[in-house]
C-alpha positions in Angstrom: 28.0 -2.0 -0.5 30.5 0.4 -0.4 33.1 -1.9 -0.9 34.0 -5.2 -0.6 33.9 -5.9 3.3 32.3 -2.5 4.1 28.2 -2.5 4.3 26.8 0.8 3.1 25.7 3.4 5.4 22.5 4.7 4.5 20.6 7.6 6.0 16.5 8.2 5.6 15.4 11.2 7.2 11.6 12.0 7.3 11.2 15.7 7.4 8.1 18.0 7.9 6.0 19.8 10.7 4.8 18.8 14.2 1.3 16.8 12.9 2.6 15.4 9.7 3.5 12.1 11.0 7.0 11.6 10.9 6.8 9.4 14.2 4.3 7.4 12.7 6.4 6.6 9.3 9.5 6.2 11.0 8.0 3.3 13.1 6.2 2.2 10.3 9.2 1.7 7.9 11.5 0.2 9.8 9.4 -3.4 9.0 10.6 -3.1 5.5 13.8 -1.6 5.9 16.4 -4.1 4.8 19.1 -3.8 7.6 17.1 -1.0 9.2 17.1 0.9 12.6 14.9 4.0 13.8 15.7 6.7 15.7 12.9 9.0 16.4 14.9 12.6 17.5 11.7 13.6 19.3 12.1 10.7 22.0 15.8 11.6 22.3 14.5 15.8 22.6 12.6 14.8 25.8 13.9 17.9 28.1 12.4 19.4 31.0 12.6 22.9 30.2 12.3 22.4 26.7 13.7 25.3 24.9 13.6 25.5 21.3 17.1 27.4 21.1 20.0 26.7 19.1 22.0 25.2 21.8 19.0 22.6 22.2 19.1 21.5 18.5 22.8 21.1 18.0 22.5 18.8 21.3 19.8 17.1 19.5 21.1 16.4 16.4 24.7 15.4 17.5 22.6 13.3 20.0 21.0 11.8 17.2 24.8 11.6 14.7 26.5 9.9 17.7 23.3 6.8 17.5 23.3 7.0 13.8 27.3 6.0 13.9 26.6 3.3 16.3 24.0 1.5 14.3 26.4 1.6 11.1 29.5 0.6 13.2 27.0 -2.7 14.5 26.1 -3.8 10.5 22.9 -1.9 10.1 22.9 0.0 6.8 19.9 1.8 6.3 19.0 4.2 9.5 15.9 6.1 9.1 15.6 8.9 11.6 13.8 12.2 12.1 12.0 14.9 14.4 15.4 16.4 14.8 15.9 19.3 12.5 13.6 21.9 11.0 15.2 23.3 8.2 17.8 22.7 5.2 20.4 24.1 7.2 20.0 22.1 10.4 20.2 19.4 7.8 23.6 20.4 6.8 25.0 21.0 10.3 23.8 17.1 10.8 25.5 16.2 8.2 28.7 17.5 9.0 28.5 15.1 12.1 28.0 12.3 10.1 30.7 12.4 6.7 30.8 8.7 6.1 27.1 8.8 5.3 26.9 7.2 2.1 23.6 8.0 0.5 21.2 10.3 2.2 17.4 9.9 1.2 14.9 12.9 2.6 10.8 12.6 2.8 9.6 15.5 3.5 5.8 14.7 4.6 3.3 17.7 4.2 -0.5 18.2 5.2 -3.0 20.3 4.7 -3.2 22.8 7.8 -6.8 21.7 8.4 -5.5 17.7 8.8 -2.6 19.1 10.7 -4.9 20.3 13.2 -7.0 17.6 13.9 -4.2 15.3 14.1 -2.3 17.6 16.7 -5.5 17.8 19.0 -7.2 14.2 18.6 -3.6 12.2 18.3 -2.7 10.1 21.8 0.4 12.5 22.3 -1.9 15.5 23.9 -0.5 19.3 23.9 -2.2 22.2 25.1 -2.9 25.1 22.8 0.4 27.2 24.5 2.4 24.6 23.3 1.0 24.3 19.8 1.8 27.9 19.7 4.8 27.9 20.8 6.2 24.8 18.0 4.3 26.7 15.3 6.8 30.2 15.8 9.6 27.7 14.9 7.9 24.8 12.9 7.1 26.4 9.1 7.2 24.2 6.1 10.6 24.6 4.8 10.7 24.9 1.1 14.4 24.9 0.6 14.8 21.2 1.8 13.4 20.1 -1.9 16.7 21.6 -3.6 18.3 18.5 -4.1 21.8 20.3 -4.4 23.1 18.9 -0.9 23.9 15.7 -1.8 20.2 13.5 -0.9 17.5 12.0 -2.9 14.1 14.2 -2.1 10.9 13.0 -2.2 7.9 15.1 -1.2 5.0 13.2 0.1 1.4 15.1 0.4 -0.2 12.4 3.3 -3.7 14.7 3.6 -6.3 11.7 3.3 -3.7 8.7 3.6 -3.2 6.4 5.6 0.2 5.6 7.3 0.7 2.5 5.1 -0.4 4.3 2.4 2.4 6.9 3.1 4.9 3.9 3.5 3.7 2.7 0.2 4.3 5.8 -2.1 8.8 5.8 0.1 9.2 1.9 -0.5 8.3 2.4 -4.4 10.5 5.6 -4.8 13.5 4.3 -3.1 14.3 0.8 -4.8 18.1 1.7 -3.8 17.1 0.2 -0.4 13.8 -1.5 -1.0 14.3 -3.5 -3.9 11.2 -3.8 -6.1 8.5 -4.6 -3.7 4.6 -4.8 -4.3 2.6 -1.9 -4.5 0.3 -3.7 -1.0 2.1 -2.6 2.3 0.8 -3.7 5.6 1.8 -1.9 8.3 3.0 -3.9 11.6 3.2 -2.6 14.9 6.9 -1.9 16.1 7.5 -1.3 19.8 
């Protein structure tokens, strides 16, 4: 708690390239996430045309501030969020849009390219190779988001060969700040 009659507000953003999963470990934290809501950025980036220009980013991530504010001004602490920035810096424009934030916990999920692959083309969300393309001019693995000089906690997690509750595993025993001590066996349920 922040203080006495005001609940904490609590950001966890999942980070990393189109393939790594971050829709799947948003969904599948938000079990065991005390006071917890998701927003996935990439259901709120739905556009038809989609352009990956700045213009379409700043909509997306003040898009994604203005839902993060509601579900803190409605009692939830602990909003884990993603698929709506790509590098440190779109990080920091977010969180210009959100300065009552108080604690800010970034997963940064990597995979091997050759995983990556196989889950963009065999993955129920189908994209054509022009697509896949087009997302990896603009989708590299940023390797400035693990300075941990803007005000987070980082933790990078290397999911080639695990499983999404695996994955969930390895955040819920790093971040006992909002997990508590909790057993190293996760199930994962199915969220809507």
């Amino acid at each position: 708690m922040t203080s006495s009659d005001q609940p904490a507000r609590r950001l966890i953003l999942v980070s990393g390239q189109e393939g790594a999963g971050k829709t799947t470990i948003i969904r599948a934290l938000l079990p065991h996430t005390p006071s917890g809501a998701r927003i996935d950025g990439e259901d709120l980036g739905q556009v038809n045309p989609c352009r990956f220009d700045d213009a379409f980013w700043q909509l997306l991530r003040a898009n994604v501030a203005v839902l993060v504010r509601n579900y803190w001004t409605a009692g939830f602490e602990n909003v884990i969020t993603g698929s709506f920035f790509r590098t440190r810096d779109d990080f920091l424009r977010f969180r210009e849009l959100v300065p009552e934030v108080d604690e800010v916990f970034m997963v940064q999920l990597l995979v091997r390219p050759d995983e990556r692959r196989h889950r963009r083309l065999t993955r129920a969300k189908r994209t054509t190779q022009e697509w896949r393309d087009t997302v990896d001019q603009f989708d590299a693995v940023d390797t400035t988001i693990a300075a941990d000089q803007d005000g987070y906690r980082y933790l990078a997690v290397d999911g080639t060969g695990m499983t999404p509750e695996q994955t969930v595993a390895v955040i819920v025993r790093e971040f006992p700040e909002i997990y508590g001590a909790r057993p190293s066996t996760i199930r994962l349920q199915q969220t809507p």
